[in-house]
MINULO-841743 format. One record per residue: residue number from 1; x, y, z of N, C-alpha, C in turn. Coordinates in pm, 1 decimal, m for minus. Atoms other than C-alpha are relative to their C-alpha. Example, Ala and Ser with C-alpha at 12.3 -4.5 7.8 and 13.67 -1.06 7.14 Angstrom:
REM MINULO-841743
+------+----------+----------+----------+----------+----------+----------+----------+----------+----------+
| baza |       nx |       ny |       nz |      cax |      cay |      caz |       cx |       cy |       cz |
+------+----------+----------+----------+----------+----------+----------+----------+----------+----------+
|    1 |     89.0 |   m119.0 |      0.0 |   1230.0 |   m450.0 |    780.0 |     90.0 |    120.0 |      0.0 |
|    2 |    m82.0 |   m119.0 |     m6.0 |   1367.0 |   m106.0 |    714.0 |    m77.0 |    109.0 |     73.0 |
+------+----------+----------+----------+----------+----------+----------+----------+----------+----------+
This chain:
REM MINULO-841743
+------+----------+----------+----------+----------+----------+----------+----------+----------+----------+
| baza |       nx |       ny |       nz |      cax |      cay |      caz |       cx |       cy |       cz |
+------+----------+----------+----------+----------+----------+----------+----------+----------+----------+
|    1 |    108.0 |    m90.1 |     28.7 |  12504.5 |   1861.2 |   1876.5 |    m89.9 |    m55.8 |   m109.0 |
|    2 |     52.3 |     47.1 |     88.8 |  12401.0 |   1699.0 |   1563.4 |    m93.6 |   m114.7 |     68.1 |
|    3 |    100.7 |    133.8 |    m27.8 |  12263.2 |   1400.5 |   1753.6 |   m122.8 |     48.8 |     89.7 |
|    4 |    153.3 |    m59.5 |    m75.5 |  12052.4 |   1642.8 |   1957.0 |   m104.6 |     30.5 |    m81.8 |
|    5 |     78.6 |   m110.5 |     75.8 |  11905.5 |   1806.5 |   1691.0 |    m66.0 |   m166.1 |   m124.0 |
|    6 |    142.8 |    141.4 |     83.1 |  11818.3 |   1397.3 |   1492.1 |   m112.1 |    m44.8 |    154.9 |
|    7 |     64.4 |     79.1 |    m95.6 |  11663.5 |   1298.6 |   1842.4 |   m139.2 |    108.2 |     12.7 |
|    8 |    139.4 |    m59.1 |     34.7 |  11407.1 |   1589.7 |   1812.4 |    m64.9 |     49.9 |   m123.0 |
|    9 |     47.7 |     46.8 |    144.6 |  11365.1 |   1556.6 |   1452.2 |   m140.7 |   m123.1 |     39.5 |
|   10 |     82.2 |    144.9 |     44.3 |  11252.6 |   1186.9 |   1535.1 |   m124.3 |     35.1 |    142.1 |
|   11 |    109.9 |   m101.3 |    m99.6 |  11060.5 |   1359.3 |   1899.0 |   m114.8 |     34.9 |   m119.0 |
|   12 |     66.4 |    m71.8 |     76.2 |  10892.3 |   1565.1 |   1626.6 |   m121.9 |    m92.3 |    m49.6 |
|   13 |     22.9 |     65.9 |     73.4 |  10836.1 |   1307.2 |   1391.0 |   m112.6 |    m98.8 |     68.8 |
|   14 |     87.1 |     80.3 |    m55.4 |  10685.0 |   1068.8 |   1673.5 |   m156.0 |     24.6 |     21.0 |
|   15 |    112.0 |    m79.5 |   m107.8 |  10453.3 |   1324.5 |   1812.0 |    m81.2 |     42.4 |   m126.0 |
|   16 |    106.0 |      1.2 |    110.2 |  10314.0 |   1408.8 |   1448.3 |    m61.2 |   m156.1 |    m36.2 |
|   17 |    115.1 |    177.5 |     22.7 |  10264.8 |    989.1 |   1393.2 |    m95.2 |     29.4 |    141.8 |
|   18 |    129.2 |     64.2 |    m72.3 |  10069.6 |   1005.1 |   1716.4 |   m107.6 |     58.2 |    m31.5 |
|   19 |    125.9 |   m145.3 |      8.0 |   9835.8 |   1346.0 |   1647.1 |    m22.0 |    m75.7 |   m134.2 |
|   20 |     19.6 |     76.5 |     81.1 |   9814.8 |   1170.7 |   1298.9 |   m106.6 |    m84.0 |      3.5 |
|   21 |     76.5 |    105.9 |    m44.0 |   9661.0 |    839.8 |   1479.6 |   m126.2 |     65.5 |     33.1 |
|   22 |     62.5 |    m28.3 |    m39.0 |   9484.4 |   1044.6 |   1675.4 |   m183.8 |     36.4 |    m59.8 |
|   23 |    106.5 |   m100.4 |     97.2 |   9300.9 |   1239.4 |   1395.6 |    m63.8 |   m105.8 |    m61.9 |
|   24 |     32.6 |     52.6 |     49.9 |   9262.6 |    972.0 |   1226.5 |   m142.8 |   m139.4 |     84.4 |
|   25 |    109.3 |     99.1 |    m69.4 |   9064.5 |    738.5 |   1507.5 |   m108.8 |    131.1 |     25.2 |
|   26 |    103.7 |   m127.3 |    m37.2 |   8867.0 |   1101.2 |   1578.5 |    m82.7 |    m21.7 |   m125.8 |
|   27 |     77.1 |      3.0 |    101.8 |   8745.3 |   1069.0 |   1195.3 |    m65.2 |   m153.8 |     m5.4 |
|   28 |     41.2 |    174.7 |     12.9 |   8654.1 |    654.5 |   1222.9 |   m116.4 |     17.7 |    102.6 |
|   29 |    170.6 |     62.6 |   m118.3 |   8407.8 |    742.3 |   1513.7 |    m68.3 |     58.5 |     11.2 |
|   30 |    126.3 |   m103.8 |     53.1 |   8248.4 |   1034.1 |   1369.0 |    m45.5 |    m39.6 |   m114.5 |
|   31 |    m24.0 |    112.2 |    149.5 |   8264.3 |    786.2 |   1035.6 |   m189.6 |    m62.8 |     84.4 |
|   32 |    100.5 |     81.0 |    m34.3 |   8037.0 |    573.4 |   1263.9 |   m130.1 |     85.7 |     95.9 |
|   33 |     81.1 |    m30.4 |    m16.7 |   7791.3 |    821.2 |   1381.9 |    m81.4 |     68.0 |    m78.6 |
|   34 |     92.5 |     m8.6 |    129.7 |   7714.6 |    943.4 |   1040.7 |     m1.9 |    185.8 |    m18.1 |
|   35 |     17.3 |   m107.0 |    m23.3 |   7744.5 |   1295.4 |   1132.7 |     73.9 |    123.5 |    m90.5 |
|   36 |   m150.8 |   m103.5 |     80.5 |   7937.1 |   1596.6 |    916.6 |     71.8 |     47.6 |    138.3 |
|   37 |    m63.0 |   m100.4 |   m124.7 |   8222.7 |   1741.6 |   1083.7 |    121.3 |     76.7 |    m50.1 |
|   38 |    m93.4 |    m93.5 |     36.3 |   8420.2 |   2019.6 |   1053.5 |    123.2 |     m9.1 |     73.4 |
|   39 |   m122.2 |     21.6 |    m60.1 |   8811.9 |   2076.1 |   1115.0 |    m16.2 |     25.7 |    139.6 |
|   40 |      0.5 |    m22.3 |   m197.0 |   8701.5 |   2264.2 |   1457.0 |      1.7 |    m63.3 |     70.6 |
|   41 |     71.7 |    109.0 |    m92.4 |   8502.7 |   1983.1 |   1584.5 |     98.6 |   m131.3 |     44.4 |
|   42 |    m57.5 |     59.7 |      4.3 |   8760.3 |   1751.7 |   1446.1 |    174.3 |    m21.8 |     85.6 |
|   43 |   m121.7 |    m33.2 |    m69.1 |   9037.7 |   1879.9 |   1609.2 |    m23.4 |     m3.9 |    149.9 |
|   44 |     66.8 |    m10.5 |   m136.5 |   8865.6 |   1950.3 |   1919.0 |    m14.8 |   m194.8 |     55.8 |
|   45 |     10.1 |    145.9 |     36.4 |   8781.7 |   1543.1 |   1885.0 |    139.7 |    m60.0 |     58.9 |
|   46 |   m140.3 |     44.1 |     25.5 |   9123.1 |   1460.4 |   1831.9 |    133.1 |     38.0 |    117.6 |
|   47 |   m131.6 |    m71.4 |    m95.4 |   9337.0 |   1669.1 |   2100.7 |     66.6 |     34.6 |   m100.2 |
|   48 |    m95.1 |    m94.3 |    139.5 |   9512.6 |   1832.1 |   1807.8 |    m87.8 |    138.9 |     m5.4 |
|   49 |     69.5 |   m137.2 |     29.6 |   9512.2 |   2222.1 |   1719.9 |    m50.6 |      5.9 |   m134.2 |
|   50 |     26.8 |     33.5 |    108.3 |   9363.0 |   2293.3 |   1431.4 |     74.8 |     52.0 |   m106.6 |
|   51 |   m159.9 |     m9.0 |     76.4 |   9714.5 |   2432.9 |   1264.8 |     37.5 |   m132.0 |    m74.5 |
|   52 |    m63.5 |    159.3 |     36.5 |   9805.1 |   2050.7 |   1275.7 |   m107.1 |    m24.7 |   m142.1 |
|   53 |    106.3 |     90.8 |    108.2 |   9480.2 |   1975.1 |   1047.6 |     70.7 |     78.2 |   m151.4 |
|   54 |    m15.1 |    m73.0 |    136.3 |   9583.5 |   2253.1 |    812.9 |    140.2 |     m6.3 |    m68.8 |
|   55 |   m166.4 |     56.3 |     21.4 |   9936.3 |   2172.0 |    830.7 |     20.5 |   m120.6 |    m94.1 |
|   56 |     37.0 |    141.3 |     14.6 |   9827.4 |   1818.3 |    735.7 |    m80.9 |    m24.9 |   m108.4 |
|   57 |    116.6 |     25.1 |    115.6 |   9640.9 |   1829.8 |    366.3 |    m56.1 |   m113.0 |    m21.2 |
|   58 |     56.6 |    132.2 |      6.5 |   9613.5 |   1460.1 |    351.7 |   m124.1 |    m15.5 |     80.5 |
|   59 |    122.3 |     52.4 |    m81.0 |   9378.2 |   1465.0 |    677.3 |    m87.9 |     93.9 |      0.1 |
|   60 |    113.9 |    m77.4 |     19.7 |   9203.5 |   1756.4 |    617.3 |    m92.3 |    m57.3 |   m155.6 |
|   61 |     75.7 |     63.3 |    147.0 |   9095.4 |   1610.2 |    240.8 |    m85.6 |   m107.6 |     65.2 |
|   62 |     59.5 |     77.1 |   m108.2 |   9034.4 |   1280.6 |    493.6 |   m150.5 |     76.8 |     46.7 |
|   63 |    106.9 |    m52.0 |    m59.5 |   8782.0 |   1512.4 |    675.7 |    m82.8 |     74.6 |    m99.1 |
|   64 |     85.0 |    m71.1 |    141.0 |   8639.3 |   1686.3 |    367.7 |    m49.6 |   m121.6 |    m63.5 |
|   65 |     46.9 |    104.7 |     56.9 |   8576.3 |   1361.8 |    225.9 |   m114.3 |    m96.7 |    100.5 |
|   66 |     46.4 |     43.5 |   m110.9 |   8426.2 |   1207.0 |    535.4 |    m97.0 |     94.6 |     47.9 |
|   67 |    104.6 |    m79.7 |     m6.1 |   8186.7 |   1521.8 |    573.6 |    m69.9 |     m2.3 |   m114.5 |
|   68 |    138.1 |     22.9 |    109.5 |   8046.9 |   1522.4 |    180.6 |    m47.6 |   m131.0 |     22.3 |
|   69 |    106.5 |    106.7 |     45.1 |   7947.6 |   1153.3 |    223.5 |    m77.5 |    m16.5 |    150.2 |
|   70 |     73.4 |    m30.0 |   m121.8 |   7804.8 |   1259.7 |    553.7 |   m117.7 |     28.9 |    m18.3 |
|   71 |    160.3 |   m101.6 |     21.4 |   7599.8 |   1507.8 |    408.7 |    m46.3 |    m91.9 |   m138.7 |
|   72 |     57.3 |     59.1 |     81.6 |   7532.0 |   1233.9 |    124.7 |    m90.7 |   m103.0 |     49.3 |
|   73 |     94.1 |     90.8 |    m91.1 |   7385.3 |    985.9 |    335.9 |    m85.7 |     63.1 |     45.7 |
|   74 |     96.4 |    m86.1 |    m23.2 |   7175.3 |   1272.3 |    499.1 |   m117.9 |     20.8 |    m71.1 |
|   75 |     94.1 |    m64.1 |     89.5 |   7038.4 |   1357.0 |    180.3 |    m64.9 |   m130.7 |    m37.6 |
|   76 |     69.2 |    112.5 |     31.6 |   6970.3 |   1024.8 |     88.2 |    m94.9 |    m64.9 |    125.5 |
|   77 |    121.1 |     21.6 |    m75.6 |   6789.8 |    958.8 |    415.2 |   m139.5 |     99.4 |     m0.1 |
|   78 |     62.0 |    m82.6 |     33.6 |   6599.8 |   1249.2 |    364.2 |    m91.7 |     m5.4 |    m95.9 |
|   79 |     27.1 |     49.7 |    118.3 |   6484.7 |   1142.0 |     17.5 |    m61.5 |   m114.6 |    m15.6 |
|   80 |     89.8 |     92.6 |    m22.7 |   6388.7 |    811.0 |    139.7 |   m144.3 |     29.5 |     83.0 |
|   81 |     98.7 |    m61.5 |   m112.2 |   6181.2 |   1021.9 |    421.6 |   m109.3 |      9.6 |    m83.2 |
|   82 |     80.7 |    m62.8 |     84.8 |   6009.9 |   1184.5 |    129.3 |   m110.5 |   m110.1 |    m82.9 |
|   83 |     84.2 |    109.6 |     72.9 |   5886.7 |    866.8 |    m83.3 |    m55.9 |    m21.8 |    131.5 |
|   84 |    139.5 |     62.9 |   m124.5 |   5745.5 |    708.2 |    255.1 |    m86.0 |    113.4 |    m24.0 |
|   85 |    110.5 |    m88.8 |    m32.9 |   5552.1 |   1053.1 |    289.3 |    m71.9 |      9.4 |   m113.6 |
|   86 |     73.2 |    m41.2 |     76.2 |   5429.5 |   1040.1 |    m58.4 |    m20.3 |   m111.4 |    m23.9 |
|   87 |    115.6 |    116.9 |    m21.9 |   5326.8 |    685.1 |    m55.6 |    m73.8 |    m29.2 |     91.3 |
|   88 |     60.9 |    m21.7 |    m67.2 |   5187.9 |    761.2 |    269.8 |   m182.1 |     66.4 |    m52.0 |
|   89 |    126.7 |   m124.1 |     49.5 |   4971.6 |   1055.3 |    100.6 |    m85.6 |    m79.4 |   m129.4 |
|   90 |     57.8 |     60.4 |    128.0 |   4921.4 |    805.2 |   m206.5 |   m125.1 |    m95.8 |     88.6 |
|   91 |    110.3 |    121.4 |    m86.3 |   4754.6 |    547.0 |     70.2 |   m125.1 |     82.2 |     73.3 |
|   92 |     79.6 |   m104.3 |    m76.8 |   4594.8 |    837.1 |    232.9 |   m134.9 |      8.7 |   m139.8 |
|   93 |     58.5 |    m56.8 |     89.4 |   4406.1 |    959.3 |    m92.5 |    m68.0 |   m167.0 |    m35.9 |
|   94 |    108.7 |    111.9 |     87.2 |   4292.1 |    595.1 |   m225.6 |    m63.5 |    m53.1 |    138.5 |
|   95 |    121.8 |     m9.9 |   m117.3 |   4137.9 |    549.5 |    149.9 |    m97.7 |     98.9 |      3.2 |
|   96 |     86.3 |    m98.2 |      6.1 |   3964.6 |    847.9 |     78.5 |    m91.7 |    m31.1 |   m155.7 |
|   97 |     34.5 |     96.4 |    113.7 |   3834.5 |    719.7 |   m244.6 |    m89.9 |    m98.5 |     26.4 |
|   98 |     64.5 |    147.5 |    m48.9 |   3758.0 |    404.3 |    m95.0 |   m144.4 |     49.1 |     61.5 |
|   99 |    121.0 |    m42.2 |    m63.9 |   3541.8 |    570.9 |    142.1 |    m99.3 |    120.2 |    m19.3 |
|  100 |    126.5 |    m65.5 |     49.2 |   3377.1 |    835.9 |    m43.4 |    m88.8 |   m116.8 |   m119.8 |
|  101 |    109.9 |     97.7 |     73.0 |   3257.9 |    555.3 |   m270.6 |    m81.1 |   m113.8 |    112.8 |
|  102 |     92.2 |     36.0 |   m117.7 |   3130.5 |    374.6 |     59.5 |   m130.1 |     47.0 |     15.3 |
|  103 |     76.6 |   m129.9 |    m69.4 |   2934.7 |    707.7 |    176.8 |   m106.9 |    m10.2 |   m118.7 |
|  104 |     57.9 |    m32.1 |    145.0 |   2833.1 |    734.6 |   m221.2 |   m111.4 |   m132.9 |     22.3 |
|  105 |    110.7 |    125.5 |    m87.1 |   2649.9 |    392.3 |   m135.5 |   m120.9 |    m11.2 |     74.6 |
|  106 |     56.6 |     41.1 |    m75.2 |   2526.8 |    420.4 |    117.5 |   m144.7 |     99.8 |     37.4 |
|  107 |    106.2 |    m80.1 |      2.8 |   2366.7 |    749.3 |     70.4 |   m112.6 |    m55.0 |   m129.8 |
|  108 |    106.2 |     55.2 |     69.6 |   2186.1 |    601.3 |   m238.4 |    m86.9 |   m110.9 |     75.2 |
|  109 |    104.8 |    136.6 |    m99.7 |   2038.5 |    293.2 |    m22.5 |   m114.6 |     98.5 |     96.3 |
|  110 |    117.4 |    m26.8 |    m99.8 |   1923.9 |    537.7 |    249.5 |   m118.2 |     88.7 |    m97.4 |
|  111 |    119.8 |    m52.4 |     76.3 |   1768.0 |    757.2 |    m15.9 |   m132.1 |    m97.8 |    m62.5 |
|  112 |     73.1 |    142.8 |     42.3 |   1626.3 |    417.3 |   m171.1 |   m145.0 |    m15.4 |    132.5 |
|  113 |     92.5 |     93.3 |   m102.3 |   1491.2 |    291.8 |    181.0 |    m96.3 |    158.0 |     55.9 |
|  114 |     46.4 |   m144.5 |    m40.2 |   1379.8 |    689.0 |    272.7 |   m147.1 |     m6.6 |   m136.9 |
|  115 |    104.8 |     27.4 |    134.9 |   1161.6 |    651.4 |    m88.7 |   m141.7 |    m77.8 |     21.8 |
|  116 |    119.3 |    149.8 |    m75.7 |    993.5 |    306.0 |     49.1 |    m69.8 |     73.7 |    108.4 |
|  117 |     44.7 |    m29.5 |    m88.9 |    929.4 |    434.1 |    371.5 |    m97.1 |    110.3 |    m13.5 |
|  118 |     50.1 |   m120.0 |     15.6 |    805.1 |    752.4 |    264.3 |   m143.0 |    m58.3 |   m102.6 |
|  119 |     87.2 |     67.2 |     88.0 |    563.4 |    573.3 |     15.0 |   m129.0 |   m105.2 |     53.5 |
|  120 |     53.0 |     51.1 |    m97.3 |    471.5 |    341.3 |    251.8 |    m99.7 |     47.2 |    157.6 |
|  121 |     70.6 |   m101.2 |   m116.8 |    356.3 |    597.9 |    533.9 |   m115.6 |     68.3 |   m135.4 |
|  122 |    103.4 |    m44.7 |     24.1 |    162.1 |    746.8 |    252.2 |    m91.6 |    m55.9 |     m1.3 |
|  123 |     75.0 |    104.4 |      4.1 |    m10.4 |    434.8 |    166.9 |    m91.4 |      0.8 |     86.2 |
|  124 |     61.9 |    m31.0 |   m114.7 |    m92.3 |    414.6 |    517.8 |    m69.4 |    119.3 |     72.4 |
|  125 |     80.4 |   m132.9 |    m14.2 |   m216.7 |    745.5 |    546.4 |   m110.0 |    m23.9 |   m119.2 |
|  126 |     99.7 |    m30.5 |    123.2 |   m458.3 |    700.6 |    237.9 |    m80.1 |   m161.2 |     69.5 |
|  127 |    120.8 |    106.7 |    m33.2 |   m599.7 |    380.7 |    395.5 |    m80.1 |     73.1 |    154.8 |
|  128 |     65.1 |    m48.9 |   m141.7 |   m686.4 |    577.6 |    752.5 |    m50.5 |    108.9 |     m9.5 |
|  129 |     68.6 |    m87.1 |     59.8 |   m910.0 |    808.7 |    730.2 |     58.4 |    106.9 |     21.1 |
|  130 |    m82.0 |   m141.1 |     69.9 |   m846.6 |   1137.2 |    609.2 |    m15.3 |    127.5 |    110.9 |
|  131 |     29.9 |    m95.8 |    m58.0 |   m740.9 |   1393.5 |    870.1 |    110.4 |    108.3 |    m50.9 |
|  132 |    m65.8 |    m74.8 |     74.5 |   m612.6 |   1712.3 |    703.5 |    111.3 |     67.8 |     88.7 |
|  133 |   m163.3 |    m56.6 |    m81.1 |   m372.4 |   1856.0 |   1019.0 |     34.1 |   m125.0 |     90.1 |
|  134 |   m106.4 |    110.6 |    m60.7 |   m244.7 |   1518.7 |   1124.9 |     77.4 |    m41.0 |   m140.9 |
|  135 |    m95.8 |    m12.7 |    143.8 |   m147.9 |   1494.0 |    695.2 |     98.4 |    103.9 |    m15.5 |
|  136 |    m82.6 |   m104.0 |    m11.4 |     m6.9 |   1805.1 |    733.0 |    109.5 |    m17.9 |     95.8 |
|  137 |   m100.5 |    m14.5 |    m68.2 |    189.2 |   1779.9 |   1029.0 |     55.4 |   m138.6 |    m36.9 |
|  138 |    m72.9 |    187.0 |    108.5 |    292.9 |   1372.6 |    870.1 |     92.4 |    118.9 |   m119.0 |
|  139 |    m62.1 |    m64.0 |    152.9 |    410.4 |   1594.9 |    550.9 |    105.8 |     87.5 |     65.1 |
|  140 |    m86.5 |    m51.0 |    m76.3 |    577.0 |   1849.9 |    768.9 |     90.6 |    m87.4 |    106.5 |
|  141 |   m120.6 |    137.3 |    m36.8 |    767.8 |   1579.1 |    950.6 |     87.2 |    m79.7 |    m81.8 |
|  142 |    m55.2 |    130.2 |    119.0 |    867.0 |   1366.4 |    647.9 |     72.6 |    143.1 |    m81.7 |
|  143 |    m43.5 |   m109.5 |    102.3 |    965.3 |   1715.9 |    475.1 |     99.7 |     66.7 |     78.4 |
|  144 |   m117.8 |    m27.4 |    m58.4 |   1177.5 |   1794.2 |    756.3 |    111.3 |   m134.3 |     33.2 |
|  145 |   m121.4 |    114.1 |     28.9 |   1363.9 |   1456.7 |    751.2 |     80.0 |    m29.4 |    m92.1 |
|  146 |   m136.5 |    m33.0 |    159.5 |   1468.2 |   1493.8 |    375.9 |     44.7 |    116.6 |     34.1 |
|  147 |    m80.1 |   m153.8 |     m4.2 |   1561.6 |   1844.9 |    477.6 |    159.8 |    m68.3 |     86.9 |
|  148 |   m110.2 |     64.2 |    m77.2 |   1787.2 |   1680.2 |    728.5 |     49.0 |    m72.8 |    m34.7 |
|  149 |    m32.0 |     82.2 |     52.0 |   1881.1 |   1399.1 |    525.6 |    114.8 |     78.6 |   m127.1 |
|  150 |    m76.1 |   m122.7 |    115.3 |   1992.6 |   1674.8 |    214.0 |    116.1 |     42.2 |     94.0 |
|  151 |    m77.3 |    m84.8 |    m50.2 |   2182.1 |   1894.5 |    484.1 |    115.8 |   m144.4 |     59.4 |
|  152 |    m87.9 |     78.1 |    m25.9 |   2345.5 |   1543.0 |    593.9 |     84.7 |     m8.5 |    m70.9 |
|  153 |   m128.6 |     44.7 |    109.3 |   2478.5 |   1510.9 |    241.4 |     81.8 |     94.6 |    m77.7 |
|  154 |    m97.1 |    m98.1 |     11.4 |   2579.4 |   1855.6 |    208.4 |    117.7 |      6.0 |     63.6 |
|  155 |    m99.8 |     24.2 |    m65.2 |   2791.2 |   1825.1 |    479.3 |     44.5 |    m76.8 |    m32.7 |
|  156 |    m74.9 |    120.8 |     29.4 |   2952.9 |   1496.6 |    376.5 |     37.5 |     36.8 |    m93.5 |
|  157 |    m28.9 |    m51.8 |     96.3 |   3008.6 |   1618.1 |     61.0 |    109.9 |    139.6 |     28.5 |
|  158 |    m97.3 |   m148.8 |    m32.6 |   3179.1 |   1954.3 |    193.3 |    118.1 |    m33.8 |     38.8 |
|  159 |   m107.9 |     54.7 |   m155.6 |   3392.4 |   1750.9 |    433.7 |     82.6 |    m94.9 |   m135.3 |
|  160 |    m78.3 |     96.1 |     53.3 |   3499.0 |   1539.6 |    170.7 |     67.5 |     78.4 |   m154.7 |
|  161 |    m79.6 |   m163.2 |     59.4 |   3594.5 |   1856.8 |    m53.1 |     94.3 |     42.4 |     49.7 |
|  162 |   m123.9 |    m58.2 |   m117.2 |   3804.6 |   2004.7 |    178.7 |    101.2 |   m112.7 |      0.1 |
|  163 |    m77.4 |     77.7 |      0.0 |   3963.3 |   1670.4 |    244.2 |     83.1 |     m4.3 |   m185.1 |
|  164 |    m60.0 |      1.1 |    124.4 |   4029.4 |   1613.3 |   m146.9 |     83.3 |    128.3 |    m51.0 |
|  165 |    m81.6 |   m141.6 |     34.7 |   4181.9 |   1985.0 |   m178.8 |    136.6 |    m30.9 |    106.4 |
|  166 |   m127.8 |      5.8 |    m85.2 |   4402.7 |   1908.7 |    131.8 |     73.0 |   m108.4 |    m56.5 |
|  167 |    m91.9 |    134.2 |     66.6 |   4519.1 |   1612.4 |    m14.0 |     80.1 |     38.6 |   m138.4 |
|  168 |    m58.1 |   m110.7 |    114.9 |   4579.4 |   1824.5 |   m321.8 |     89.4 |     28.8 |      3.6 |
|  169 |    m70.4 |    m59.4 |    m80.6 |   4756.2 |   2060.4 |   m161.3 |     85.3 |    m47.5 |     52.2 |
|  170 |   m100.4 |     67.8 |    m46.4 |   4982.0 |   1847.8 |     21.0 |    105.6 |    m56.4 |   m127.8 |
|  171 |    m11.1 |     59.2 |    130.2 |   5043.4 |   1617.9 |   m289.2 |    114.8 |    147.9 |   m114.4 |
|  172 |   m104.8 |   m128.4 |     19.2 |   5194.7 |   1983.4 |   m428.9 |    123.5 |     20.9 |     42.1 |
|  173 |   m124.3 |    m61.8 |    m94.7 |   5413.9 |   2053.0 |   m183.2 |     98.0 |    m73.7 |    m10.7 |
|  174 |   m154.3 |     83.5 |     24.7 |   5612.5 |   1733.5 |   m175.6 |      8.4 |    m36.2 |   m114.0 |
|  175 |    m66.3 |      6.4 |    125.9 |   5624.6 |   1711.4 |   m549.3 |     71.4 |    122.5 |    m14.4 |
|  176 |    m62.7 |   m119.6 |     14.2 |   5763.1 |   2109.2 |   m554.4 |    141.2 |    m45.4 |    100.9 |
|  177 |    m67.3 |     52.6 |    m78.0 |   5928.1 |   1987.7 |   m252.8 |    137.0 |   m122.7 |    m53.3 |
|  178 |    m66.6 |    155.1 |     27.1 |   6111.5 |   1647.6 |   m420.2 |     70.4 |     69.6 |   m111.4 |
|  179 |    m40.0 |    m53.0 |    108.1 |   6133.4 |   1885.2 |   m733.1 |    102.1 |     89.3 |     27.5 |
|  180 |   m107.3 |   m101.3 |    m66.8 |   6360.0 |   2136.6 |   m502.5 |     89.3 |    m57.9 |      0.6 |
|  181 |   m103.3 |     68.5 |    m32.2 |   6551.8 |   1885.3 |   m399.9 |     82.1 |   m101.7 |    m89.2 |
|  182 |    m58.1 |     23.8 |    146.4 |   6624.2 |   1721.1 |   m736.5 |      7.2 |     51.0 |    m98.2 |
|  183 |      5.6 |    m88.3 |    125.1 |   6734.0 |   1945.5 |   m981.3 |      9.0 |    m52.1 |   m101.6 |
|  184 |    m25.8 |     65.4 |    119.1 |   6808.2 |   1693.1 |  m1197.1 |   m100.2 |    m57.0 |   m121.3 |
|  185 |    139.8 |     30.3 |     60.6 |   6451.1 |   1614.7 |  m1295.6 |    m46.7 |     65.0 |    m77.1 |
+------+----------+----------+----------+----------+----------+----------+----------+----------+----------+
């Protein structure tokens, strides 16, 4: 009787080394997909109940340990996510920069060459003789092209407001954002 009762001792004994193995190759290949995982999943994984895990403190610590640096890697990808997006927004904002000092340019030149031209048509109006509603409608033409020229640079100007507030605005969020997520700062 005694030898029945060592032969399912060592039965016992076998069948916990294999569920053991088991658990243990179940945690090495959820190891390698980076993923957290809980005893459920793990067990489920494994062909083991999840009694055995709890039975088993060594492999549940195993799986507790193997889920925080799960969710540490997470966070740290996450965190890298964040710098790209705010050196993204940093590249974003000095292209915007770049090209409102372009615009800033370019509107002084056309105002420049708008000046000439406009100076130049008078010229030419003061050498041909003097007709008072072809000056007029010349003046009313040239007075509706700076009108249109102004309302060009209102708009550009508006547009590039808005943009600098959104950029703002953003710029907020993932510093509140980065600031959420590091309390340590």
């Amino acid at each position: 009787m005694a030898e029945h009762g060592e032969r399912l001792t060592a039965l016992r004994r076998l069948d916990s080394q294999n569920k053991t193995g088991q658990v243990l190759a179940a945690l090495r290949a959820a190891a390698d997909t980076g993923q957290p995982l809980t005893i459920a999943s793990l067990a489920r994984r494994a062909g083991v109940s999840r009694r055995f895990l709890y039975d088993h403190p060594e492999l549940r610590a195993e799986a507790e340990r193997h889920s925080a640096q799960a969710a540490d890697h997470q966070a740290g990808l996450i965190d890298a996510s964040a710098r790209v997006t705010t050196a993204s927004l940093r590249a974003d904002l000095a292209n915007a920069k770049a090209t409102n000092h372009r615009l800033n340019a370019d509107l002084t030149g056309l105002r420049r060459r708008l000046g000439q031209s406009l100076g130049r048509d008078a010229l030419a109006d003061l050498d041909s003789t003097i007709d008072p509603a072809r000056d007029h409608a010349r003046t009313a033409e040239l007075e509706q092209s700076l009108f249109d020229a102004e309302e060009q640079l209102t708009l550009r100007t508006e547009e590039l407001d808005a943009a600098r507030q959104i950029n703002r605005e953003l710029t907020a969020r993932l510093n509140r954002k980065h600031d959420h997520h590091d309390p340590g700062r």
